[in-house]
N, C-alpha and C positions, 0 to 999 in steps of 0.2 A: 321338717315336717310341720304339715299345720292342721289345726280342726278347726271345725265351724263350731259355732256355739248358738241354736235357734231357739227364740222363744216364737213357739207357735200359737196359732188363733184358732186353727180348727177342733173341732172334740176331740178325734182321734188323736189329738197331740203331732199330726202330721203336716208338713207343707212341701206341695207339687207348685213351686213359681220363681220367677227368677227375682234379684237381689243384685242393686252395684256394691262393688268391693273395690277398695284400692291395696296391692300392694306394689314392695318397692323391689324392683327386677334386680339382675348379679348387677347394672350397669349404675346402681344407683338409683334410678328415674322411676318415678310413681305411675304405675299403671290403675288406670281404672277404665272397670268392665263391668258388664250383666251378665250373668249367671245363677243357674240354682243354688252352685256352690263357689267356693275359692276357687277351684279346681276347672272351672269350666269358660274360658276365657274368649271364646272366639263364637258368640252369642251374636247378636245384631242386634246394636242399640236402639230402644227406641228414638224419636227425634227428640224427643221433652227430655229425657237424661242425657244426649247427646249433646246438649245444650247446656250440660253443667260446669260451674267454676269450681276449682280447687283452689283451698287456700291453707296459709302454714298458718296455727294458732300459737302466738306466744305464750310465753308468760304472766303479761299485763295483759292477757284478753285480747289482745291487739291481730284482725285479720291482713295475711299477706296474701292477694290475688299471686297464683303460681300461673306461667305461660304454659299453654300445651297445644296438642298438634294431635289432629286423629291419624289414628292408625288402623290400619285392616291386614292382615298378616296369615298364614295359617298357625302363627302362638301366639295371636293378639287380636283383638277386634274390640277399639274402644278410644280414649281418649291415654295419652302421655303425656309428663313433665320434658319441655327443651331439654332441661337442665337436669343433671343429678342436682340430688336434695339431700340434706343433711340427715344421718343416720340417727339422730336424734329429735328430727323433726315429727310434729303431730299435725297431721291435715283435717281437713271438715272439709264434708260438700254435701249443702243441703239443695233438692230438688223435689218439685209434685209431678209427678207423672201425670194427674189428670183426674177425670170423673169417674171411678171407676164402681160400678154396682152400684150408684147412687151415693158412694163413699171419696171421697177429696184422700187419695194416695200417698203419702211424703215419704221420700228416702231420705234418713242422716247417713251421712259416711264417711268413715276415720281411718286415720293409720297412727295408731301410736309407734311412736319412734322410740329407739334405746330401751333403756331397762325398764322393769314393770316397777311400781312404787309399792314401799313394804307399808304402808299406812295411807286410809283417808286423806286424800286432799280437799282443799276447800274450793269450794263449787261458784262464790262471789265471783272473782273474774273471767269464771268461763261461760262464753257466750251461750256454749253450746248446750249448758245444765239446763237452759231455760226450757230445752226440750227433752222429749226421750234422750236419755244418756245411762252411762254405764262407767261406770271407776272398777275396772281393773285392778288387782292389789296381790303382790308375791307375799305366800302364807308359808310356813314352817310347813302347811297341810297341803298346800298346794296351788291355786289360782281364784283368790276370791271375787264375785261379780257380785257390784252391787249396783240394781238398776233404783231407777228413778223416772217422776215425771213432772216437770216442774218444782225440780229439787225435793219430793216429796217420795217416799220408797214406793216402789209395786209390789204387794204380794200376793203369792198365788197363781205365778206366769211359770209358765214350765220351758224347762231350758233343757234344748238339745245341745248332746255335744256330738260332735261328728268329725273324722278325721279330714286331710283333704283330698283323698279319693271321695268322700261322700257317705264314708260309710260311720252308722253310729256309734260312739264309743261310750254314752252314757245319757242320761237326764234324769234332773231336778226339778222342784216348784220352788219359787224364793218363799221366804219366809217373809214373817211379819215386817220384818229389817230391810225387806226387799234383797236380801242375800240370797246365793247357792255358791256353794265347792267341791270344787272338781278336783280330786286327789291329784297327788304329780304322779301317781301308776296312770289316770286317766289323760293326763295331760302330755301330747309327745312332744319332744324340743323340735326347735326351728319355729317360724312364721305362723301361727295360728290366727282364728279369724271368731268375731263372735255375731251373734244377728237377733236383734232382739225388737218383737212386735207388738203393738199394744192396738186396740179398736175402743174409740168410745162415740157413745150418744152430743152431736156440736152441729149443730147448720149452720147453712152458711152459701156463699156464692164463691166461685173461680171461676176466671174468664168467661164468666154474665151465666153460669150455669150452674142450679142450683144445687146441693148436697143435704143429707140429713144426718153423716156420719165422719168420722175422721179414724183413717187407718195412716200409725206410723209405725216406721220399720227403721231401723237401726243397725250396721254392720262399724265393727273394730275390730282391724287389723291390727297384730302384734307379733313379739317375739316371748316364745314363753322361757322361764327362766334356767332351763339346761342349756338351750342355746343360744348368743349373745349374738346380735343383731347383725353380727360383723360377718357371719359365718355365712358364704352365698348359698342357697338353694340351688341344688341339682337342677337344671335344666331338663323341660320335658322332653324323650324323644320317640323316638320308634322305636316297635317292640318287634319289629323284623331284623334283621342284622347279618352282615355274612358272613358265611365260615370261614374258620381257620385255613390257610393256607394250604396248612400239612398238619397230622396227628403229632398233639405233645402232653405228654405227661408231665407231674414234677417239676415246675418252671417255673416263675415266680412274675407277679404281675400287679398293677396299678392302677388305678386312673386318677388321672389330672387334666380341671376342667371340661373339657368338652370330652375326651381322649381316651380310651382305653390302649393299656400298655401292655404286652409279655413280653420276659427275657429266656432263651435260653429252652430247657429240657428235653425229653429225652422222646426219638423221633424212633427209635426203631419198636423190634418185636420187646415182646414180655422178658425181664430177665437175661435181655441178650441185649450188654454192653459194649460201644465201641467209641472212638474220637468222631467217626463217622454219624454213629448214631446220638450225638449233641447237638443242639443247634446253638448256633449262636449270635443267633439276628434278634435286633431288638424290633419288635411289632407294634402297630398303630393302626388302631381304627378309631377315624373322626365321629363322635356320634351328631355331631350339629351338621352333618352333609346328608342328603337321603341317596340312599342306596351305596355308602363307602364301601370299599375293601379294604381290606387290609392291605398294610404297604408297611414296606422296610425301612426303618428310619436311621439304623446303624451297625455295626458289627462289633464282639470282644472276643470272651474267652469260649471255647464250646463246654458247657459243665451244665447240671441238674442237680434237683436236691438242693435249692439254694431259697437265699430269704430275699424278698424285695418289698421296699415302702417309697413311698413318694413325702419327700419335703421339699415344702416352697417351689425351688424354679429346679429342685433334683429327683432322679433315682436312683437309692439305694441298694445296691447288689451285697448280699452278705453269704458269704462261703458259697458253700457245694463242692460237687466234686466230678473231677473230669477222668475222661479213659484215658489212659497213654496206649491201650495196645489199639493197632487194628482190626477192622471187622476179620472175625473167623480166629482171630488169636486167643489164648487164654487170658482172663480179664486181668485186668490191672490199672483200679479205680485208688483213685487218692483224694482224700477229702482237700479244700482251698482254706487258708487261711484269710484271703484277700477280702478285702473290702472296697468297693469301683463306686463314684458315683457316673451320671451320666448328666450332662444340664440340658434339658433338650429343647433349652431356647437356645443355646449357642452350638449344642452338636459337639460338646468337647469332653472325654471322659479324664475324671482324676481321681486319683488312689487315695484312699483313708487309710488311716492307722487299722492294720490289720488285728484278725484276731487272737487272742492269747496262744486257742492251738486250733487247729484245721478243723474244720466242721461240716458236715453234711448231713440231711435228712433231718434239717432242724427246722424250724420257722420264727420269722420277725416281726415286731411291731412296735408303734408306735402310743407311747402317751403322754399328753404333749408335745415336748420337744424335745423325748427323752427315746432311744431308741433301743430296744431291749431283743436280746437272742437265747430260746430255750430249747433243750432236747437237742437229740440229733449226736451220731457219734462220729469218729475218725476211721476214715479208710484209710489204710497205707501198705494196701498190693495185697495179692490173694492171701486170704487166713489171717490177714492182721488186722482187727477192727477193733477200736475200744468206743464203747459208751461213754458219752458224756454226763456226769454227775453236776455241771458248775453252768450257771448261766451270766450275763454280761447286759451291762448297759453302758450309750455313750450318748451323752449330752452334744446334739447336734447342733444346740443354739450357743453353745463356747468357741471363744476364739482358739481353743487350741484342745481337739475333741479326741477323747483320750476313751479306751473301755475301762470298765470299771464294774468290780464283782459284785452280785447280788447274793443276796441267800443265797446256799445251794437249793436245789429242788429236790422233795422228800421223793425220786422218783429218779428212773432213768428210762426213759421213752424217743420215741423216733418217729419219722414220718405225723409228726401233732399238727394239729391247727393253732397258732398262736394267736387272739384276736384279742383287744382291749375295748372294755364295755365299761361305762359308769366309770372311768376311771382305771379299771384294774385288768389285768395280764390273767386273761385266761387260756389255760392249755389244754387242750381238748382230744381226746383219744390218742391212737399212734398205734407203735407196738413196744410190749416192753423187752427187758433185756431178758426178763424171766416172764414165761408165760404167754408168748406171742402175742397175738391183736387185741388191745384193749378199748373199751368205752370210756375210762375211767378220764375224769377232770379235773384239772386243778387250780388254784387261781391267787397269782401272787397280789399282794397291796402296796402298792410301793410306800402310800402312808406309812404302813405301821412295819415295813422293807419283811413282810413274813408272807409263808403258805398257809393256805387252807384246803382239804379236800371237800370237794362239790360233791353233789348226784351226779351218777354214773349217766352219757347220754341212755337214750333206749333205744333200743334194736333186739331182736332173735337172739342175736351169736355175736362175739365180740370182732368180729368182724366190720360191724356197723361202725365200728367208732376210727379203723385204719384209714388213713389219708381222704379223712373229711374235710369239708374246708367250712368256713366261716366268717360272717361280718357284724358287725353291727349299726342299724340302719336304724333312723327313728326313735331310738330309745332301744330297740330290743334287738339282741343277739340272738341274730339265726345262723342256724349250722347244716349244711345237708350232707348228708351221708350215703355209705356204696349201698346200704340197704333200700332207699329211696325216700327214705324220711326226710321232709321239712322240719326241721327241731326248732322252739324257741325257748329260750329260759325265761322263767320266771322269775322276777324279781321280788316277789314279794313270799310264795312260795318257797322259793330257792331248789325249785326243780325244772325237768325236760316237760315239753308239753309239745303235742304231733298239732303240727298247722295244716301238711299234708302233705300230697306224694309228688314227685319231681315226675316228670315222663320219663328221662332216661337217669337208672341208680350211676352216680361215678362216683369214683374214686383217682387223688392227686389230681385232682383239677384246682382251677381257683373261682373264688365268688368277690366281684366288686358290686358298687351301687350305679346303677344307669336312669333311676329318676330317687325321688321323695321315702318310696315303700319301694322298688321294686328293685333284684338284685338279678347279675346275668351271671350263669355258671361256664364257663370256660375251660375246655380241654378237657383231660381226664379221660377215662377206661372204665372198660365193664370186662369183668372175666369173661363173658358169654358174648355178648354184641363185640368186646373190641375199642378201639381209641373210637373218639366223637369229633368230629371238624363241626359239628351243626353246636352254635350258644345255642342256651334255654334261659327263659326269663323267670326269676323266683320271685314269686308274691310274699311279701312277708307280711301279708294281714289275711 
């Protein structure tokens, strides 16, 4: 995620005008563009910016002219780097657009690379302090900006901060110090951008025409410090998409790079199980193609009720559980112990160390490299079902990846949303073994290896919180539910808060991320409407 950060010049504290930005694409390579915001890339350059040089700033103050090449694209219109460039690299490109209202125009433009610095640097060998500049600086409080103008501070500039949809997430005036801070609640991880304006009284001549004013503007590209440089930005794409092939509940799904993934669930009516009514095809829609379908990309077990995560070049299938009988027979569902990856560079599935006992109606996830399984009990043929009390992690970055017991959980639950925010394993609704459909949340620390119980989501009836699903995207965990709630947590609060209503309520669907802010809901039912073939796109702002 990234936000703008404006110092405006008008009263209103507002600016209607475009601004170059550089940042650096999944490929490496420096893009720079004109836009209002970070976010708006396929602008038309004027000729006088089109004309600018990028260059890498050392250490010693020393500029390196970078090669680029223009581009015009439908996700790009502007100039590019040949070459990737170092994830650590800080660019400058300074340009005057021209005469403008009787004012001499200048753009500065940056991308700092790597991590933000926790103290003042010193400003003697950088070229660029000579002018409008800005020292970026990682605070315990959260992202300190300190401007300046000719190494002297500015105060009394008012500073917008803005996501990079464009929308505002805060603003300040600097102080005397020429400082403002922007909390890290205000600040979302990944790519951020800042843009900072200054107008004074200078005449003067460019190209033999005269001025009586000087307006500069100022943009710095960065990574703020949740997310480390390394991590690529979702690619922007279409918010059209096509449906599902066939109605599934209950199934378990991914995305990687470009890709959206489903495995598996459960194809027929409500409550009516069979081998028949499983699927067992693993699904793929390209979101870098316009107008993809869906297409088949392999076959396993037919089972539902199961966990899936994506690591590295795999996915992970963790339990569930399959019919043995046929359609029209009386049921006979048995929870999986198995665990499958799938590597869908090479198209080859291989078995992991299974789990301790069969599991189904549970759900998976990941924090870091650590892969954790809660809720969810054992089916083994009609009338024999136990709850699961015990949950499990396995270290997928070991050469030799073993499960391994966590806490128990103060709870025994089914049908939950598992998703990992800030670090920590939260478990979200289900139903329990006493008391059918709950709201209730909980959330392990692997830190300190304990639980704690959260605020309960919100909804009417405890129905709201049964086979909700959830991510976390930008910094904040959202959850949508069969009620038709948008949910976010609060982190600072440590409660639910309504962002707003989905078009269609589901329930046992799944939600991934398909840009920056926006999340698409997948599969799923509604008691009244029925299964869903059509995705929905969830705005989490």
């Amino acid at each position: 995620m990234c936000f703008v950060l404006t110092l405006a010049l008008a009263a209103n504290g507002t600016v209607h005008a475009h601004f170059p930005w550089i940042v650096r694409d999944e490929d490496g390579k420096a893009n720079y563009f004109f836009g209002e915001n970070i976010a708006e890339r396929t602008y038309k350059m004027p000729p006088s910016i089109a004309a600018a040089e990028l260059n890498i700033l050392n250490a010693n103050g020393d500029l390196s002219k970078v090669e680029v090449i223009k581009v015009e694209n439908d996700s790009l219109v502007g100039l590019q780097t040949v070459e990737a460039i170092p994830e650590s690299a800080f660019l400058v490109c300074d340009v005057t657009f021209g005469i403008y209202h009787g004012a001499r125009l200048s753009y500065s433009t940056m991308l700092q690379g790597g991590s933000l610095p926790t103290s003042p640097a010193s400003l003697d060998k950088n070229p660029a302090s000579r002018n409008l500049f800005a020292q970026l600086i990682d605070t315990d409080a959260g992202v300190e900006v300190i401007v300046t103008l000719m190494g002297k501070p500015l105060e009394g500039i008012e500073v917008h901060l803005y996501c990079s949809e464009g929308h505002e997430e805060g603003k300040a005036k600097t102080d005397a110090s020429g400082k403002v801070t922007f909390a890290d609640s205000q600040v979302e991880a990944g790519l951020n951008a800042i843009m900072l304006g200054h107008n004074e009284k200078r005449s003067g001549t460019f190209n033999n025409t005269a001025y009586e004013a000087e307006s500069h503007y100022l943009t710095v590209s960065f990574y703020a410090p949740e997310q480390p440089a390394t991590k690529k930005e979702l690619p922007r794409v279409s918010t059209k998409f096509s449906p599902l092939p066939f109605t599934i509940t209950s199934f378990g799904a991914a995305r990687v790079e470009d890709a959206l993934y489903v495995y598996g669930g459960h194809t027929g009516e409500a409550h009516s199980y069979s081998n028949a009514a499983q699927s067992n095809k693993l699904l793929r829609l390209d979101l870098s193609k316009p107008n993809a379908v869906w297409d088949e990309v392999a076959e396993g077990e037919r089972q539902q009720g199961l966990g899936m995560v994506a690591y590295n070049d795999e996915f992970i299938l963790v339990g569930g559980f399959t019919a043995k009988n046929n359609e029209g027979e009386k049921h006979d569902l048995h929870s999986l112990p198995t665990v499958r990856s799938f590597n869908y560079k090479t198209n080859m599935w291989c078995e992991l160390p299974r789990l301790p006992e069969p599991r189904s109606s549970h759900d998976a996830a990941l924090v870091g490299n650590t892969l954790y399984v809660v809720g969810g009990w054992k089916l083994s043929g009609e009338g024999r079902t136990t709850w699961h009390d015990t949950a499990w992690s396995m270290d997928l970055s070991a050469a030799n990846r073993q499960w391994v017991a966590i806490a128990n959980p103060p709870f025994k639950r089914r049908a939950v949303a598992t998703v990992e925010h800030q670090g920590k394993l939260f478990v979200i609704g289900g139903m329990s073994d006493k008391g059918g459909p709950t709201k209730a949340v909980s959330i392990y620390d692997p830190a300190t290896q304990s639980w704690s119980e959260a605020a309960e989501l919100i909804g009417e009836k405890a129905m709201a919180g049964f086979g909700a699903s959830g991510w976390s995207i930008a910094g904040k965990l959202i959850v949508t539910t069969y009620e038709g709630d948008i949910e976010q947590w609060d982190d600072d609060s440590k409660n639910w808060k309504i962002l707003g209503k989905s078009n269609d309520a589901r329930f046992f669907h799944r939600l991934l991320p398909i840009t920056q802010e926006n999340l698409i809901a997948i599969g799923g039912a509604n008691m009244e409407s029925g299964k869903f073939l059509e995705l929905e796109v969830i705005h989490a702002n």
